[in-house]
Structures are given as structure tokens and as C-alpha cells.
Z-matrix of the N, CA and C atoms (Angstrom, degrees):
N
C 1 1.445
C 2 1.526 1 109.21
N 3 1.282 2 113.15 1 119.40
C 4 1.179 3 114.00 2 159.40
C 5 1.561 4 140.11 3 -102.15
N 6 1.603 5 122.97 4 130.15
C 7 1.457 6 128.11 5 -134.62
C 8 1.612 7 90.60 6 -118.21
N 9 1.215 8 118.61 7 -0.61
C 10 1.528 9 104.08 8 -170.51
C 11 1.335 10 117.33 9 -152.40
N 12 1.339 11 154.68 10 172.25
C 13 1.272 12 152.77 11 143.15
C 14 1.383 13 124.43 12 -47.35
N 15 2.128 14 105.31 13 -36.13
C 16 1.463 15 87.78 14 -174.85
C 17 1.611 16 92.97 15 -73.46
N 18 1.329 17 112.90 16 -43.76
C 19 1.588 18 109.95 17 -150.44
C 20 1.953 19 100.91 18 -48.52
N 21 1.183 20 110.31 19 -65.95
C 22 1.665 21 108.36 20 167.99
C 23 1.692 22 126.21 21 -41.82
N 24 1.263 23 114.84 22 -24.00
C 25 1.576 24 119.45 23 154.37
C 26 1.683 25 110.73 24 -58.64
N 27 1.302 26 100.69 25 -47.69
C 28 1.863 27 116.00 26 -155.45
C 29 1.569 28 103.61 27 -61.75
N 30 1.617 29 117.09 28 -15.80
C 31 1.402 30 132.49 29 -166.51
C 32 1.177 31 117.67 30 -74.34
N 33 1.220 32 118.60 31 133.80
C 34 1.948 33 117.79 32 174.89
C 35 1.686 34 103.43 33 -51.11
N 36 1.384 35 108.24 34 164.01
C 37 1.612 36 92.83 35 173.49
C 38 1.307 37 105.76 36 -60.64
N 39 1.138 38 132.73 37 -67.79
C 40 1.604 39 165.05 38 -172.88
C 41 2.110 40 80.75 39 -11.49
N 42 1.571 41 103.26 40 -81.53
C 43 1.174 42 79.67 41 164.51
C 44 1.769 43 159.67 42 -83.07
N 45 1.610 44 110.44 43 -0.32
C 46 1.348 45 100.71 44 154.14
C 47 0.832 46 122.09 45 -59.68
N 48 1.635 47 129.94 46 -27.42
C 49 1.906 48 128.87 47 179.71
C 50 1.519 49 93.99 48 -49.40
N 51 1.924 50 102.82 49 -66.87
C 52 1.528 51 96.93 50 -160.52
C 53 1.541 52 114.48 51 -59.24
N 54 1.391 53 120.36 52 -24.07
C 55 1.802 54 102.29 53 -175.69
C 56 1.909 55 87.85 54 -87.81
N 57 1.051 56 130.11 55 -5.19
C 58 1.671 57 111.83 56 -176.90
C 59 1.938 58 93.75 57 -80.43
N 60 1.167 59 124.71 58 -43.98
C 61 1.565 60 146.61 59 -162.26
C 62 1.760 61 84.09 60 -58.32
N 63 1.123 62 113.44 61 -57.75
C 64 1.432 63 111.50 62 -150.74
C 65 1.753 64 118.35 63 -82.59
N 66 1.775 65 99.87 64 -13.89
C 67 1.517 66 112.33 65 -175.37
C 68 1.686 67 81.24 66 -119.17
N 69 1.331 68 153.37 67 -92.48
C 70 1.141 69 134.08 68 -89.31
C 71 1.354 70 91.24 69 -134.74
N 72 1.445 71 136.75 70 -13.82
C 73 1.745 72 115.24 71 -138.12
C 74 1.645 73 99.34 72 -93.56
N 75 1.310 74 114.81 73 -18.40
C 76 1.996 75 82.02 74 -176.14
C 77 1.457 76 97.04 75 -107.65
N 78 1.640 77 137.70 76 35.15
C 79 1.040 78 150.22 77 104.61
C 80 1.305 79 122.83 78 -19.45
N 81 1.638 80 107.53 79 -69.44
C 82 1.468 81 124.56 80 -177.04
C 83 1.725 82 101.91 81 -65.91
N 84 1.350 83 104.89 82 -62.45
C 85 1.607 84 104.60 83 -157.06
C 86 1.241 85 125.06 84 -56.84
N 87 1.530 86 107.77 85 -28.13
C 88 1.309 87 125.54 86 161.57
C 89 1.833 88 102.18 87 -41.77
N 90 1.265 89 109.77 88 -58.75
C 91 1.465 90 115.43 89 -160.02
C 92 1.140 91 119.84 90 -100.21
N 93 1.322 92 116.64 91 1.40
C 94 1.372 93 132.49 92 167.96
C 95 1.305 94 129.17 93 -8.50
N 96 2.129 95 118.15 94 -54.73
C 97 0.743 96 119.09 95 178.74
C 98 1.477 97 123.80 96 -89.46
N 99 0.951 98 114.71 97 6.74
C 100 1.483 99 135.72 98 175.71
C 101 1.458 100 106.28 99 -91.03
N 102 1.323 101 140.14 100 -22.10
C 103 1.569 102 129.19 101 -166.45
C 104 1.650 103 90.68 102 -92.16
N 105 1.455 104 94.70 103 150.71
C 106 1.586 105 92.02 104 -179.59
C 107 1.479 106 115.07 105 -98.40
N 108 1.268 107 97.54 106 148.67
C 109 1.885 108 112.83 107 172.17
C 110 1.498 109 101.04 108 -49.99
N 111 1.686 110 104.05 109 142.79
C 112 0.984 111 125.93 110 170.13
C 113 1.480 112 117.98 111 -120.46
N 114 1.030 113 96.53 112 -14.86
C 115 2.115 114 101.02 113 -173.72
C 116 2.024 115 82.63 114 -154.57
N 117 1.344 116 85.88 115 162.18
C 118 1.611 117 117.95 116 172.55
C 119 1.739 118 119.90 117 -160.05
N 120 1.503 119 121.75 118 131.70
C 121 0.875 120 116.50 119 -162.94
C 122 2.183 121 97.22 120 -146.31
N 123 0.905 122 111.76 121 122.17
C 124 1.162 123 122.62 122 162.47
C 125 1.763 124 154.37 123 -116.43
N 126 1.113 125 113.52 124 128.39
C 127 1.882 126 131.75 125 -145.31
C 128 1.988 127 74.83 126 -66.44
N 129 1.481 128 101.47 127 111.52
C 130 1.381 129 103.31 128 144.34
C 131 1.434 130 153.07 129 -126.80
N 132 1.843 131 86.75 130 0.15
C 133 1.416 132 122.08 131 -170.35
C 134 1.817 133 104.53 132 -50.88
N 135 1.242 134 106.66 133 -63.03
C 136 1.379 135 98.85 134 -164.70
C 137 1.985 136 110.95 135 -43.58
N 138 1.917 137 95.05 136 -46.18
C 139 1.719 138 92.32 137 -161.71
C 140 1.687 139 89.74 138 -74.55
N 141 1.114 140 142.05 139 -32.74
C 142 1.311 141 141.33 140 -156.45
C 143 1.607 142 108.49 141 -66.87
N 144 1.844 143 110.77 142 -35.81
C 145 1.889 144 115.22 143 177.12
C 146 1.975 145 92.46 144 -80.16
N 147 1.208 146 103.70 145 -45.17
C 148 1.764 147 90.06 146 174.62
C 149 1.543 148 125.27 147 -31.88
N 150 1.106 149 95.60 148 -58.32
C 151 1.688 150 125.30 149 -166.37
C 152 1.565 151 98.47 150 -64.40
N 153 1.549 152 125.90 151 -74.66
C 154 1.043 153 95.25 152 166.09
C 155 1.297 154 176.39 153 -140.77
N 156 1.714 155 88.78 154 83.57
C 157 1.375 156 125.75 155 163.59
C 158 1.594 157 121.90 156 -77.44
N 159 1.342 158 103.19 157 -29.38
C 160 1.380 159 119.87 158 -167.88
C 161 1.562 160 113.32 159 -138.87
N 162 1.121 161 92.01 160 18.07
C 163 1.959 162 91.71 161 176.74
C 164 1.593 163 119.53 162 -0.84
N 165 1.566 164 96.26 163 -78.75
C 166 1.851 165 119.09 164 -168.56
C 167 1.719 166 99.82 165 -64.28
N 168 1.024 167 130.40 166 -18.25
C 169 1.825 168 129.29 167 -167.25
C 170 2.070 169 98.18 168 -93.36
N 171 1.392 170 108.11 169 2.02
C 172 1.567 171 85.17 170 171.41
C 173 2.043 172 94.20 171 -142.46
N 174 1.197 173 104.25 172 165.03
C 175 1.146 174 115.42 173 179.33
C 176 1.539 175 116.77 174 -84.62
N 177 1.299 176 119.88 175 -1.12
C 178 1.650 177 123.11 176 158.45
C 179 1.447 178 98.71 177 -75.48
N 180 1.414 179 125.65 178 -47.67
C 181 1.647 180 118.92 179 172.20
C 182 1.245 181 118.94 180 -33.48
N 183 1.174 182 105.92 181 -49.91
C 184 1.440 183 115.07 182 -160.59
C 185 1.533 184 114.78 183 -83.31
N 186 1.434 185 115.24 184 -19.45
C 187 1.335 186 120.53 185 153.55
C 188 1.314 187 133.26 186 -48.71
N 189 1.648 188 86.63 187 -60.51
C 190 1.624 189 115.28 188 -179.54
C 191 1.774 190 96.77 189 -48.72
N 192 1.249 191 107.19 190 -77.32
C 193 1.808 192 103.83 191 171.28
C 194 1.349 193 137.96 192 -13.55
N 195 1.382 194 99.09 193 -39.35
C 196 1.729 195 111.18 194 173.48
C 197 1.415 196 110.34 195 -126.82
N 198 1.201 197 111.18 196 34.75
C 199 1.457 198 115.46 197 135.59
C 200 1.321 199 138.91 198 -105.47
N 201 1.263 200 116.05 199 147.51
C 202 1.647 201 126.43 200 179.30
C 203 1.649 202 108.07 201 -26.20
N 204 1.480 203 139.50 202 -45.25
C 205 1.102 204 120.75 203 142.08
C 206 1.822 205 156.43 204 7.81
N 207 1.210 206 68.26 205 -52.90
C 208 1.444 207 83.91 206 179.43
C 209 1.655 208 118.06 207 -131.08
N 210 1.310 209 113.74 208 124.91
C 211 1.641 210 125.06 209 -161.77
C 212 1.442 211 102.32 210 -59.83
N 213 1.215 212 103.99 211 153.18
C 214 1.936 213 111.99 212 -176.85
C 215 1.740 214 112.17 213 -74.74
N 216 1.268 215 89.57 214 -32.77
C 217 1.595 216 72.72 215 162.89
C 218 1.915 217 135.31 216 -96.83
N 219 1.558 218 93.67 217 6.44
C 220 1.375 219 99.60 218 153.27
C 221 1.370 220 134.86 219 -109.12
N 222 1.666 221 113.19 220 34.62
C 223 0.688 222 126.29 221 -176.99
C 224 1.695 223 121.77 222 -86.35
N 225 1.430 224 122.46 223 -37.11
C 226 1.275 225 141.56 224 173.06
C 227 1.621 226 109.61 225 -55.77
N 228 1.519 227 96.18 226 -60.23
C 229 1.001 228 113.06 227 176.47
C 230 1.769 229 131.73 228 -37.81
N 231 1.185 230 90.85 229 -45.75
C 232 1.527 231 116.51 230 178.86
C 233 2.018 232 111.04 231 -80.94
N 234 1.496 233 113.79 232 -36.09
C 235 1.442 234 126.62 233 157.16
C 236 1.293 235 104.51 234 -60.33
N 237 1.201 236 138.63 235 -28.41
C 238 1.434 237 120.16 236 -168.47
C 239 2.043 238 92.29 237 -111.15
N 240 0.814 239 97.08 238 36.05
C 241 1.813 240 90.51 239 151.66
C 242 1.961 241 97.84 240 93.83
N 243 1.416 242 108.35 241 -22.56
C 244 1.710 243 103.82 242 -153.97
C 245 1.934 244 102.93 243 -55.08
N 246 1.088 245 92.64 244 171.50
C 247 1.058 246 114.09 245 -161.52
C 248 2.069 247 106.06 246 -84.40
N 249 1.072 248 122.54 247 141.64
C 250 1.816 249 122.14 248 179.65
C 251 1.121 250 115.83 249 -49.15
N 252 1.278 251 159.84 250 81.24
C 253 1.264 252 124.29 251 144.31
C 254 1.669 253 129.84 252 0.80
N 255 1.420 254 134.14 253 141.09
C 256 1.032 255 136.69 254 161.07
C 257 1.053 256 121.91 255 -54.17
N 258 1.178 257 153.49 256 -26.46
C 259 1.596 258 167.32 257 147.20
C 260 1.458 259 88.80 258 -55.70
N 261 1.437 260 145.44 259 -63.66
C 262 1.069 261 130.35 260 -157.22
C 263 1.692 262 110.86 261 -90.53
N 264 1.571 263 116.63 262 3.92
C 265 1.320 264 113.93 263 163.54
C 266 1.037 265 101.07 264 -93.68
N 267 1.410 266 151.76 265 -7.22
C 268 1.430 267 146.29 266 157.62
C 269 1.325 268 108.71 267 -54.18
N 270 1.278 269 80.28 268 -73.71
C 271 1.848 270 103.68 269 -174.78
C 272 2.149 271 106.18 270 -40.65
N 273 1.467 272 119.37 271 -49.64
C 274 1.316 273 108.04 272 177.35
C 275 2.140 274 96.06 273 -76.24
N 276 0.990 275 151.86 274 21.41
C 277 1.038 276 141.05 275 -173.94
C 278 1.958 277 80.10 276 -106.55
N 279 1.604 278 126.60 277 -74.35
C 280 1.048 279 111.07 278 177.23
C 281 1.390 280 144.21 279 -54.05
N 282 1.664 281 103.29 280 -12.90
C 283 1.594 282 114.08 281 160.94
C 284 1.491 283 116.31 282 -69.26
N 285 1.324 284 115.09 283 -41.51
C 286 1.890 285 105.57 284 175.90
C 287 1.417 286 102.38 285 -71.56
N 288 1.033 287 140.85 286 -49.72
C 289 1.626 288 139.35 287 -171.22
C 290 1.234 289 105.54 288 -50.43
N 291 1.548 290 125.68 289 -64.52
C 292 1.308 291 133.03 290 -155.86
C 293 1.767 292 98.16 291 -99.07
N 294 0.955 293 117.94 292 -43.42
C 295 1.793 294 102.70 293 173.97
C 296 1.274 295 116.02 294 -79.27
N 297 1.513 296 108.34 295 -62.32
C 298 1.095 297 110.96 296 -167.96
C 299 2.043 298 132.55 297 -61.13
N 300 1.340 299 98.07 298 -11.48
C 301 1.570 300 106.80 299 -159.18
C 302 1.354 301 114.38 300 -68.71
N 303 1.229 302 124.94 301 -1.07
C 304 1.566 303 138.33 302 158.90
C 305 1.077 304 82.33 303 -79.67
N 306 1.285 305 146.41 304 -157.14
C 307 0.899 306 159.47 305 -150.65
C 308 1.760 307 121.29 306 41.25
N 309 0.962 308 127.36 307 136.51
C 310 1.907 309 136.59 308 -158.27
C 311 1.234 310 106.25 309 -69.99
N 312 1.767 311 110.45 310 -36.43
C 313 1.504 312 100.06 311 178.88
C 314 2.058 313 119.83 312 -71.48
N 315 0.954 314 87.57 313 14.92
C 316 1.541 315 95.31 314 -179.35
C 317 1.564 316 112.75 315 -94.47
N 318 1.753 317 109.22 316 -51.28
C 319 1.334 318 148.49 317 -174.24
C 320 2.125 319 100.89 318 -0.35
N 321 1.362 320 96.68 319 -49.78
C 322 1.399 321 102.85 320 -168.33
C 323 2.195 322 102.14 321 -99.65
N 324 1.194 323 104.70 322 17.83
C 325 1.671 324 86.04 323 -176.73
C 326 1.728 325 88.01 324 -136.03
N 327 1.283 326 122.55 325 3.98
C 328 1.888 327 96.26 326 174.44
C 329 1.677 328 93.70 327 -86.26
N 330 1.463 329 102.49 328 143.03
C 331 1.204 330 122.36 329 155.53
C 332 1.665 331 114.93 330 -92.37
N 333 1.280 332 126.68 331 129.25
C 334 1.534 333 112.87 332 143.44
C 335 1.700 334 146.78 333 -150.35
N 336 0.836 335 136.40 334 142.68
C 337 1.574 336 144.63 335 -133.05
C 338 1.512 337 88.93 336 -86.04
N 339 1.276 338 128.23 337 116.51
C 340 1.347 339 146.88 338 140.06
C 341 1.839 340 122.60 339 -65.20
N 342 1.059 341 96.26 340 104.70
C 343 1.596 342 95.05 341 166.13
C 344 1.397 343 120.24 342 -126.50
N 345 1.890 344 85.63 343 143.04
C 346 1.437 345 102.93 344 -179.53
C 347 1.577 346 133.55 345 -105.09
N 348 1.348 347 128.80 346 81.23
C 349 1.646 348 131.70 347 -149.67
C 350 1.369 349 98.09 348 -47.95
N 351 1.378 350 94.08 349 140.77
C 352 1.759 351 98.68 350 -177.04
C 353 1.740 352 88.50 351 -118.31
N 354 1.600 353 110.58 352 -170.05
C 355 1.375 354 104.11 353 145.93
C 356 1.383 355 103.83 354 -147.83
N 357 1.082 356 113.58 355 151.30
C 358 1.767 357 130.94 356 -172.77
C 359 1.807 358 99.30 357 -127.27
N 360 1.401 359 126.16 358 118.92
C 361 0.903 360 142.68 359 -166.97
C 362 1.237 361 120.13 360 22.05
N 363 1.520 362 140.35 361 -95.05
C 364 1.505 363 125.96 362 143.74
C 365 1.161 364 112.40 363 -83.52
N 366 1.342 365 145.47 364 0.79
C 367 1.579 366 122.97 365 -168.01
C 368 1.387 367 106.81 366 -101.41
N 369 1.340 368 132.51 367 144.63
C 370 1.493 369 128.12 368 147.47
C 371 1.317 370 132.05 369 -71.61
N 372 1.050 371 129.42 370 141.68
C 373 1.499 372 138.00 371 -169.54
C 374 1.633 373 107.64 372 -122.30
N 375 1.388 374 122.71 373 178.14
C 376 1.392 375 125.97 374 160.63
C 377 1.604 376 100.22 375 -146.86
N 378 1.546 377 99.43 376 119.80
C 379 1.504 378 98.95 377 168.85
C 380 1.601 379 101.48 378 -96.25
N 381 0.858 380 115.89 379 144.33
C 382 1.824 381 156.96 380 -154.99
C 383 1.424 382 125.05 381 -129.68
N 384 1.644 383 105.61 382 102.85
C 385 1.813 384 115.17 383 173.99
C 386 1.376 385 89.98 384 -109.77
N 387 0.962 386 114.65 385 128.21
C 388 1.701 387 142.18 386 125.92
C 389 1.348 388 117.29 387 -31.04
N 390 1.376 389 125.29 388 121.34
C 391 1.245 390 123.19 389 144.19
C 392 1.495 391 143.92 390 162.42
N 393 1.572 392 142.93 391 -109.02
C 394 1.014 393 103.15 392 153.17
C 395 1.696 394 89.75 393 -170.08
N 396 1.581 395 80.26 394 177.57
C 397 1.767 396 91.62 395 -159.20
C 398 1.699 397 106.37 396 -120.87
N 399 1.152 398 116.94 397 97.10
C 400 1.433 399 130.38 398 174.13
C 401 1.416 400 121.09 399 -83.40
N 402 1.429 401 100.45 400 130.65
C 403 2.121 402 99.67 401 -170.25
C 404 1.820 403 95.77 402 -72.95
N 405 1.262 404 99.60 403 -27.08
C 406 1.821 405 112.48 404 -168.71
C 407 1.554 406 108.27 405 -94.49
N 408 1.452 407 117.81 406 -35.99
C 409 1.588 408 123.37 407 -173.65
C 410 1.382 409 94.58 408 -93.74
N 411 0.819 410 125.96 409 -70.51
C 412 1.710 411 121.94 410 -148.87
C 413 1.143 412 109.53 411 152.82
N 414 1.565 413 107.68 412 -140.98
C 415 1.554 414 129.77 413 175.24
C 416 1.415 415 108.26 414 -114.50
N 417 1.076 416 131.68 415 141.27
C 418 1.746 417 121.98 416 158.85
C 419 1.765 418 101.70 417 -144.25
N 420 1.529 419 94.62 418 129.35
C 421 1.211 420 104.03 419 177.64
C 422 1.897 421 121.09 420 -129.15
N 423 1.111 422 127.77 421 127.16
C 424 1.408 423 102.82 422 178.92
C 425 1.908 424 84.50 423 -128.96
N 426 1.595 425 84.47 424 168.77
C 427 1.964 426 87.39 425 -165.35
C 428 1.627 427 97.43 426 -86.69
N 429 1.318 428 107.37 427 144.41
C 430 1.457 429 112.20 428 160.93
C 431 1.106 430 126.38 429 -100.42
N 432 1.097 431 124.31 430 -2.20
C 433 1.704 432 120.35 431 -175.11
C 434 1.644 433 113.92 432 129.67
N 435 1.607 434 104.38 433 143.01
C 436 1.589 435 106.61 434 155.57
C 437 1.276 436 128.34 435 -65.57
N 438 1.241 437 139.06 436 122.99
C 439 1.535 438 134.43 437 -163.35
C 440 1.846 439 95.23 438 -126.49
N 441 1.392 440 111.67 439 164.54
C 442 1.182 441 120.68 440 -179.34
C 443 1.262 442 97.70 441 -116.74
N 444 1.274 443 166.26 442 -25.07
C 445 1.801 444 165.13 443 32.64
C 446 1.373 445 120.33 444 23.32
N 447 1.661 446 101.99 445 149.55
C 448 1.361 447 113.34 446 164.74
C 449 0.891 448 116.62 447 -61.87
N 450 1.727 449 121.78 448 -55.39
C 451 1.036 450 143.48 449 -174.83
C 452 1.685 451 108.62 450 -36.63
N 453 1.491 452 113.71 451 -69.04
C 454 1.855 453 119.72 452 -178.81
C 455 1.672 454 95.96 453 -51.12
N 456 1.306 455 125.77 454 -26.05
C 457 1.566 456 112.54 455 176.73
C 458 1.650 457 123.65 456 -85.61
N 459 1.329 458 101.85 457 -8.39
C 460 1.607 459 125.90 458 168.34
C 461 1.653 460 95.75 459 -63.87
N 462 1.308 461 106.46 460 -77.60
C 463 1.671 462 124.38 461 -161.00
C 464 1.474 463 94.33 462 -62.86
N 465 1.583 464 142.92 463 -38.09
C 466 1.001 465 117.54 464 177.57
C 467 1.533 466 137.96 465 -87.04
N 468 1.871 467 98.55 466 21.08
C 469 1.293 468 112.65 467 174.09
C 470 1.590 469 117.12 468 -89.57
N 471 1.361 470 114.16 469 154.49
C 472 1.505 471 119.68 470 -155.63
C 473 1.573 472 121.20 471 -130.64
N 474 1.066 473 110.83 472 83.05
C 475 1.661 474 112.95 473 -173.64
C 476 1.343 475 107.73 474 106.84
N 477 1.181 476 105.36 475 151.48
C 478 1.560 477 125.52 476 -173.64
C 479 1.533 478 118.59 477 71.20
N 480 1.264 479 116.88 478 -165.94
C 481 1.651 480 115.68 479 -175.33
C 482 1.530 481 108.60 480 -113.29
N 483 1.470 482 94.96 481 122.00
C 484 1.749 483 96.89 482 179.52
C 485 1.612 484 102.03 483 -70.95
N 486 1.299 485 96.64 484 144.92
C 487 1.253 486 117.04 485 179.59
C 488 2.040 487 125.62 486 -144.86
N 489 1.088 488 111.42 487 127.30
C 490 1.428 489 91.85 488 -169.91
C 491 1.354 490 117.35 489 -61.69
N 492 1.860 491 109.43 490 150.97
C 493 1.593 492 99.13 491 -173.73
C 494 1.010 493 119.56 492 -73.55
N 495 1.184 494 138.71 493 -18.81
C 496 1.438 495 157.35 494 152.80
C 497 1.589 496 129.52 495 -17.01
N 498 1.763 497 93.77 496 -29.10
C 499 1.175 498 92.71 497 172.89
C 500 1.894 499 124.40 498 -94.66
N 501 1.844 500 89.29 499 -15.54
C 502 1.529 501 89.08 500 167.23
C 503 1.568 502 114.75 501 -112.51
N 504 1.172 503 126.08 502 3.74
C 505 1.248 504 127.57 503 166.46
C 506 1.515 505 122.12 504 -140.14
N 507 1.546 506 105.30 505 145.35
C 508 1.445 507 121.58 506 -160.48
C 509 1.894 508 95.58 507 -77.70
N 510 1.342 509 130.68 508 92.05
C 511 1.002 510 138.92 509 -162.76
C 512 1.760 511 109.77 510 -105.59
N 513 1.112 512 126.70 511 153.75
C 514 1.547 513 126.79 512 -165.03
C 515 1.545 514 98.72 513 -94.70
């Protein structure tokens, strides 16, 4: 039995699942899509080493090029084949995350953390699934943990590029 917030913090995940499983979860799952995102993170590695290798050969290049990103006078430069700067392989790493992540070629690699406020004696909590939402797959969710902050649900996300959800969903 758990009597408190810290003691249910103090828990391996393994067991917050099982005391979340046993009080709250087809509560949540039912409503799943209704709890709001708290973190978002998106797979960009593969198109991001493509890109730049081949900047000018895809039409995200060519975006990236004439965007604010990238300085006007490295702009030619970059049309005629040249090679990224390191500042400017950053810089296209935060252009696919933050512009691009609407976009379809993403559709199957954003992850994002759903939380559901619970309350444990006076404190509030958010229990938190991971996962992601496919127009072609489905839903897939596995739980990540009780968190007391967004923030600890930021840091306990794993792979890909955090990105605010804000930029792919119309959020309140």
C-alpha cells in the first residue's frame, strides 16, 4: 500500500506500473488520447546523416537553404554542392526537429509522453506512457513512470530529438 507521493516516487518503475495497473490504468487507457503531451521527441538521425551528405539532391535541402538558418551569404555556396559547416549541421539538425516534424516523413518516428494527473495524498503527480501515434500502425504505448514535473519526464525520454509539442500539435 502506498500512503504517499514520496513513497510511490521511491518505486522502481517495474513497480509504479504495478501499483498504477492495479488502481488507475484502464481509467487512463480508456482516455489516453485525451491526456495531454508533456514531452515530444523525434527520430531524425537517419534523414539528418542523408541530408548532409546530399543536401542539394532532396527538397528538405532546399528548404533548409532558404531558411533563416542558414546565412545569405552561405547560401550559394550550399546550392552549388559545398559541403555543411559544423554550426550548419547543427543548425539543419534543429531545422528538421523544429520545422520539419509535421511533415509525413516523420509520421512513424515522433514519440510522445502522455500524462495523466493523479493525486496521492496532497501532492499531484503525472503518470506517463510513452509513445506513438501511427495513421498506418495504430497506437503504441508503454508506461514510463510517475513523475512529479514535466521537466523529470523531458530527461527521462530516450532517443531522438526533443522537440516542443507545440510545434506538431495544436495544444491548449
Amino acid at each position: 500500500m502506498v500512503d504517499s507521493a514520496d513513497e510511490l516516487l521511491a518505486l522502481t518503475q517495474s513497480k509504479q506500473e504495478e501499483w498504477f495497473q492495479l488502481h488507475l490504468k484502464e481509467q487512463f487507457m480508456q482516455s489516453l488520447m485525451d491526456c495531454p503531451i508533456v514531452a515530444m521527441s523525434v527520430e531524425i538521425e537517419d534523414l539528418h546523416k542523408e541530408l548532409v551528405s546530399n543536401l542539394i539532391d532532396y527538397d528538405h535541402g532546399h528548404q533548409f537553404i532558404h531558411s533563416h538558418y542558414v546565412p545569405q551569404e552561405r547560401k550559394g555556396v550550399l546550392e552549388n554542392g559545398g559541403a555543411l559547416t559544423e554550426g550548419e549541421k547543427l543548425s539543419l539538425r534543429k531545422f528538421l526537429a523544429n520545422n520539419l516534424v509535421h511533415d509525413e516523413i516523420f509520421d512513424s518516428k515522433i514519440t510522445v509522453a502522455r500524462w495523466l494527473e493523479i493525486q496521492i495524498g496532497k501532492e499531484k503527480l503525472g503518470v506517463v506512457y510513452c509513445g506513438s501515434d501511427s495513421p498506418q500502425w495504430g497506437s503504441d504505448y508503454d508506461f514510463l513512470g510517475i513523475f512529479k514535473t514535466h521537466e523529470e519526464v523531458r530527461h527521462a525520454m530516450v532517443g531522438g530529438e526533443l522537440v516542443d509539442p507545440k510545434h506538431h500539435y495544436d495544444l491548449v
